[in-house]
Structures are given as structure tokens and as C-alpha cells.
C-alpha positions, 0 to 999 in steps of 0.5 A, a space after each residue: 224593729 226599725 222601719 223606715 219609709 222613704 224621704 220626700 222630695 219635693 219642688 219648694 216654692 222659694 217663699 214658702 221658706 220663712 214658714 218652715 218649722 223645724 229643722 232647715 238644713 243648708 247645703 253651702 261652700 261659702 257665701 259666695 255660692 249661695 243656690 237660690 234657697 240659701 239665697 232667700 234664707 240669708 235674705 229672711 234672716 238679713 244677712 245672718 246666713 251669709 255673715 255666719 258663712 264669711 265666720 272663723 267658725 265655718 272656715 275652720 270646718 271641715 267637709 260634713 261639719 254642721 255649724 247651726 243657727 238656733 231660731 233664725 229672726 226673720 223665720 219660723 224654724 227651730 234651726 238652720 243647719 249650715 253643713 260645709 261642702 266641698 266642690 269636688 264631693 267622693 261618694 264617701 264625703 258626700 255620705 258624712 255630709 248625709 250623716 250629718 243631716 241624719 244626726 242633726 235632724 233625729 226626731 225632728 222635721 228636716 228641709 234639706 235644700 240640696 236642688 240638683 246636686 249631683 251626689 244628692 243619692 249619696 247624701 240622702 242614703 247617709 242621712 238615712 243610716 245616720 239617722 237610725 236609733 234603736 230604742 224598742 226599750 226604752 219607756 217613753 216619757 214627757 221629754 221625747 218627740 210627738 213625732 217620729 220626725 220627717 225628712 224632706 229634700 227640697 229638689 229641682 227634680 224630685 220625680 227622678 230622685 223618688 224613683 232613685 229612692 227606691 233601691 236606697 230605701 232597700 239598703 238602708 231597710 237592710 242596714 237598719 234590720 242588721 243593726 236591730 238583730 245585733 242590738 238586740 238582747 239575748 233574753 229577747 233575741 233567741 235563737 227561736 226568735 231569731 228563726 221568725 225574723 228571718 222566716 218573715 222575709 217570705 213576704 217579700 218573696 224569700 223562700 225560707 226554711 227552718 231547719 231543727 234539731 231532728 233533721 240537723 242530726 239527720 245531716 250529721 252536724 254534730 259540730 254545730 249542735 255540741 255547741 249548742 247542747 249546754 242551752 236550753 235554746 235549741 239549734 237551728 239553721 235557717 236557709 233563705 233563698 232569693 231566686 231572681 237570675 237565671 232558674 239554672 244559674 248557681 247562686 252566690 252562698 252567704 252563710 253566716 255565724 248565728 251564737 244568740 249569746 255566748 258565754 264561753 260555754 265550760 271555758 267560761 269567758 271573764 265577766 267583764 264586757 260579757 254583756 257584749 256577747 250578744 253581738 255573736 250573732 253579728 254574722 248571721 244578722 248581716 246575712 239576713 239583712 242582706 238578704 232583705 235588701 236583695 228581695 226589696 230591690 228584687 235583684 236579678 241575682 240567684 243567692 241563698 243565705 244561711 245561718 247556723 242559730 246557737 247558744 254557747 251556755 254552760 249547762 249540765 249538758 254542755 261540750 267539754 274541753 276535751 271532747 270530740 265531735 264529727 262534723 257533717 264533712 266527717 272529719 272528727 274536731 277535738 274541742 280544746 276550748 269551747 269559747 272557739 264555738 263560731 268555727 263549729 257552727 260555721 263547718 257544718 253550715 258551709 259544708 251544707 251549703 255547698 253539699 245542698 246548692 253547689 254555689 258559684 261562690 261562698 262567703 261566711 261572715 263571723 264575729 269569730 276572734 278576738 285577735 282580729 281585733 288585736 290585729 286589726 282594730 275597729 276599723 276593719 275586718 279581716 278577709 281571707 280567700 282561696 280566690 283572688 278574683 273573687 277577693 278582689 271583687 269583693 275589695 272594690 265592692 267594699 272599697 266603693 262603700 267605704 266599708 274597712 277591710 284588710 286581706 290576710 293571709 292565708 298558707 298551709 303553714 298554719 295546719 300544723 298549729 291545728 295538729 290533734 293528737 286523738 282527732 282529724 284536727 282540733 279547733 284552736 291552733 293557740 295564741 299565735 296567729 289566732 285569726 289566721 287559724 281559725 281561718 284555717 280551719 274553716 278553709 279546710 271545709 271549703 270544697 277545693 272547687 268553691 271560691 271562698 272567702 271568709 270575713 271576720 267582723 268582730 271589730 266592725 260589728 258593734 262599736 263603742 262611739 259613734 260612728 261615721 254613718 251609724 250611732 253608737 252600737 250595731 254597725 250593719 257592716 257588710 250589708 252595702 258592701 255584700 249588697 253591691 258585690 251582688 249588683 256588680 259581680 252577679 246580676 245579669 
């Protein structure tokens, strides 16, 4: 699994510069503003700095864009780096200018010369996540690095930012154990091996139980276990609690959908882009990444995660097209078709949650429709709430992290697309509305007294090119978003 440590901070001694190996990375607007390390470069390389500055290339960039000079005369770095900035820097460019750092300096020994500039958090934060690359299966060879490479910040205050980098250590630690759980192949990432990762958090403090399938039928989860019954996997849900506010106060419930892979069961998916589902579990993997995050900056908050672990196969024991299974609530569910399974997990651990912890606010996050993306794209994820205030304290949080997002609708209207002529509801309302009524069904699991929202995160999970702020692969969405919600709306 990716670990990261922290950057280093340091006061450099300007003339230390033309010893530098690796990797130099300047922070510059033009020529004309050149800080004292930047000065000195272009003094090292006579004047090829300030020239490359006064260039069509550099003028033609854009805020974030990196334009390089390989092998500098005059000093012993493999590379300066020049990354355009801009005076007036938003917490979300000066992140891009971190990524840039990030991707430019992967493997490698980076020197950033940023002094005191007043979004240096923001950027290191950026060069973190950017700088994530998940290769725990890849065989080495002669062409990689010795070294893990080194990130260091050359301040005029590094005391004061190593301090700082304590909490942006936690989310990125967060960011990066999402990413792995979601990168991760299914014949790696069972749903008992899933189960470990999470109980691992309890030395950070987490309280962790694991939850299998004897006492799961005790519970009367039979919508979540049908989904699993096809595998040889078992079903498990993992409850994690972090108990850092008040000892009466309630806690905020993330619940999180956790289908390790998922074929369609009987109602079998088309093979093409099948390889993909190893994704579903995008849900529960930023639940428990956010719950990382929460134990390493100890937040003053009480929250309990929980996640239903499943796998959808087509065994000689799997759910039918046609069956009906009664959920933990009590209401009975005709499976019209088993690739809907994220719903069935999702009702039965909601309902738990709120039965078991009675939560001041619930929140489910699920990679849970298709037509999300249809709707939505990669750019953002659905969000459907009972509450508006609760929505709207989550769209600021995810609004300051510049994580996408779009509010949908919600309406009683949609029910009667779920109508079931032999059950108390069936689990897929068609090809109309699809998002829109698979929210709808979890809404009905949802106590009318818990402020509720749930997130659809199909199209943001995993991507297929890089990203801003992550590499091609698993994003880690909804860890800073959840994780700053929890700061601004919860913590005393």
C-alpha cells in the first residue's frame, strides 16, 4: 500500500543552489519578479532563466504549466523546472501548480524554491496527491529509480510549515488509501482482505468491528447477503468508529457501498470494460480513507463509518432475476435485475446505521448507476438529499475542494416507477431516470428524522486519463470533500 511521509522544509542557503541535484523547481510570474532563489539561478545559468521567462513559450503558458530546462551550465541539477504563477492564486490553482510539482518530480529528488508564499499549503498538498503512483505490481527492472525520490520546500519559514503538514499529511494519507483499495484487483482485494485494511485503522485509534455472515442473518440483512450469495467471498460489514467529540454527541454516519467486484451476477454484464469492476467498491474505499484521515488528525468530531463488503458472481447459489428478499427494514425487494446489487447492500447497512447509532446526519457514497454518467460525465458526482441544509453544507465543502458535484432531484413522483406487483417495492424503476430511482429507493431506507444525503460517484471514481490532481486510475473523490465537511460542520 502507498505510504507517504512528509516533505521537508528547509531555510536553504541561496549558495547552496548550483550543488543541487536533481530536480529544481522555480515558482516565477515573469522575469520581472524573480525572489532571491530564482535570482541566483539565472545568475548560475547566465541569464538562461531570465531569457526562457522573457520566451513566447512562457508567455503562451498557462497559470500551473511547467516549462523545463534540462541540464542547466553553470549547475548540477538534472532540471529547472519553471512553473508559471499568477498573483492572485485561488486555493484550486495554486493546487495545479502543486500537481505540476508533483508529476514533474515523481521519482526524482525535487527543490522547490517557493519562500513565503502565501498558498505554500495549497501547492505542497497538490504535489502530494499528484505525486501518488500506484505500482505494487509492477516487477521492477533496471530502468526504475534507486530512490523513492524526496520532496523538499526550500521556505523562509519551515518550522511554521512542518507543523502545518501535519494535517496535510492526513489527507493526503487518506487520498492515497482510497486510491490503492480502488486500484486494487479484485483476486487481491477480497472482501476479506478488504475487512483487514480497514481493521488495521485501530492503530490509529479507530474502534473496528467486523461484522460476518452468522450475525448479518441475525440482523435480517437478507438484501445484502443475496447479493453476495453467488461467491465463494463472504459478506461482511465493517463498522469503524472514531470517537473524537463529545462522549453523548451523535455522530456523523458515512456508510459506504463495498462490491469487491461485480459481474452482473445472473444478469450478467456485457465483457467489454468488465475489468473495470473492480471499481464498485469505489464507495466503501472512500469511506474508509476517510476515516484514516479523521484518526491521523485526530479530529474533534464523533463519525462511524460503515460498509457493506460483497461480491456479485453468478454461482450456482446466486440471486435470481425474479427473487424476493426482505431487507433488515422489513420491507420485501423484487430483484428484477441483479447487476442493481449496490441499492441492496446500501438499505440493509443504512438502516443499521441509523438503528445502531441513531446519527445526527447520514451520508452513503456509491459507484451505483451507469446513468449517472449518461447524466453527469467525469466531472461530477450526483448528490441527492432529504435536507437542505445538510446539502448545502456539503456543496461548500466540496465546492472549497474543488471536487465536482451537481444536486439532483429528488420527488415522490419517482415511486411509482418502483411499483412491484408481488413485493413492497422492486429495485429498479427502468431506463428512465435511472440515478434518480435508484436514489429513490435508497430514500425510502432513510428514517424521516436523519438528514440524509446520497452521492453517486461512478463517473468520478476511477478515470481513464489523468487528472488534474491524480494519474490515471483511482481518484480518491470525496476524501477531502468528506474530510472538510467533518472540520466545518461537525467539529467543536
Amino acid at each position: 500500500m502507498t505510504e507517504i511521509t512528509a516533505p521537508s522544509f528547509v531555510a536553504l542557503d541561496i549558495d547552496q543552489l548550483a550543488s543541487v541535484e536533481g530536480r529544481v523547481v522555480v515558482l516565477a510570474e515573469g522575469a520581472e519578479r524573480l525572489d532571491k532563489g530564482a535570482r541566483r539561478i539565472n545568475r548560475l545559468t547566465k541569464g538562461a532563466l531570465g531569457r526562457l521567462l522573457e520566451s513566447k513559450a512562457f508567455a503562451k503558458a498557462k497559470t500551473g504549466d511547467a516549462v523545463e530546462m534540462a541540464w542547466p551550465a553553470g549547475m548540477a541539477a538534472e532540471a529547472v523546472q519553471v512553473i508559471k504563477t499568477d498573483r492572485k492564486l485561488d486555493h484550486d490553482t495554486a493546487r495545479k501548480i502543486g500537481a505540476a510539482i508533483g508529476k514533474a518530480g515523481l521519482g526524482k529528488e525535487v527543490l522547490v524554491l517557493a519562500g513565503a508564499h502565501r498558498h505554500l499549503t495549497e501547492i505542497v498538498l497538490g504535489a502530494m496527491l499528484r505525486g501518488y503512483d500506484f505500482k505494487d505490481h509492477k516487477s521492477a527492472d533496471d530502468d526504475d529509480e534507486a530512490s523513492e525520490g524526496s520532496l523538499v520546500f526550500a521556505v523562509s519559514k519551515p518550522e511554521e510549515l512542518s507543523a502545518e503538514a501535519e494535517n496535510l499529511i492526513a489527507v493526503a494519507q487518506g487520498v492515497f488509501m482510497t486510491r490503492d483499495l480502488v486500484n486494487e484487483p479484485a483476486n487481491v482485494l477480497t472482501t476479506t482482505e478488504f475487512a483487514a485494511r480497514a481493521q488495521a485503522l485501530a492503530d490509529l485509534g479507530v474502534t473496528v468491528e467486523v461484522l460476518e455472515e452468522d450475525e448479518l442473518e441475525k440482523l435480517g440483512m437478507r438484501a445484502l447477503l443475496g447479493v453476495g450469495q453467488g461467491s465463494d467471498s463472504p459478506s461482511k460489514v465493517v463498522v469503524m468508529q472514531w470517537n473524537g467529540g463529545a462522549k453523548d454527541a451523535a455522530p456523523l454516519a458515512l456508510v459506504g457501498k463495498g462490491v469487491v467486484f461485480d459481474t452482473g451476477g445472473i444478469s450478467l454484464k456485457p465483457a467489454a470494460g468488465m475489468e473495470d469492476m473492480t471499481m464498485d467498491m469505489g464507495g466503501a474505499g472512500t469511506v474508509v480513507g476517510v476515516m484514516k484521515t479523521l484518526a491521523m488528525r485526530k479530529a474533534a468530531a464523533n463519525v462511524v463509518g460503515l460498509i457493506g463488503l460483497v461480491e456479485n458472481m453468478p454461482g450456482s447459489n446466486a440471486q435470481r432475476p425474479g427473487d424476493v428478499v426482505r431487507s433488515m427494514k422489513g420491507d420485501t425487494i423484487e430483484v428484477i435485475n441483479t447487476d442493481a446489487e449496490g441499492r441492496l447492500v446500501l438499505c440493509d447497512v443504512m438502516w443499521y446505521a441509523q438503528d445502531r447509532f441513531k446519527p445526527a446526519a447520514m451520508i452513503d457514497l456509491a459507484t451505483l448507476t451507469g446513468a449517472i454518467i449518461i447524466g453527469l460525465g467525469h466531472e461530477n458526482a450526483g448528490v441527492f438529499s432529504n435536507n437542505d441544509d445538510l446539502a448545502k453544507d456539503f456543496l461548500k465543502a466540496a465546492d472549497g475542494e474543488g471536487e465536482g458535484f451537481w444536486r439532483m432531484p429528488l420527488g415522490d413522483g419517482y415511486d411509482k416507477q418502483l411499483k412491484s406487483r408481488i413485493a413492497d417495492v422492486k429495485n429498479v424503476g427502468g431506463r428512465a431516470a435511472g440515478s434518480i430511482t435508484a436514489a429513490q429507493f435508497l430514500k425510502r431506507f432513510v428514517k424521516d428524522e436523519t438528514p440524509w444525503i446520497h452521492l453517486d460517484i461512478a463517473g468520478v471514481a476511477l478515470l481513464d486519463s489523468d487528472s488534474t490532481l491524480a494519474p490515471k486510475g483511482a481518484t480518491g473523490w470525496g476524501v477531502r470533500t468528506l474530510d472538510r465537511l467533518v472540520r466545518d460542520a461537525y467539529e467543536s
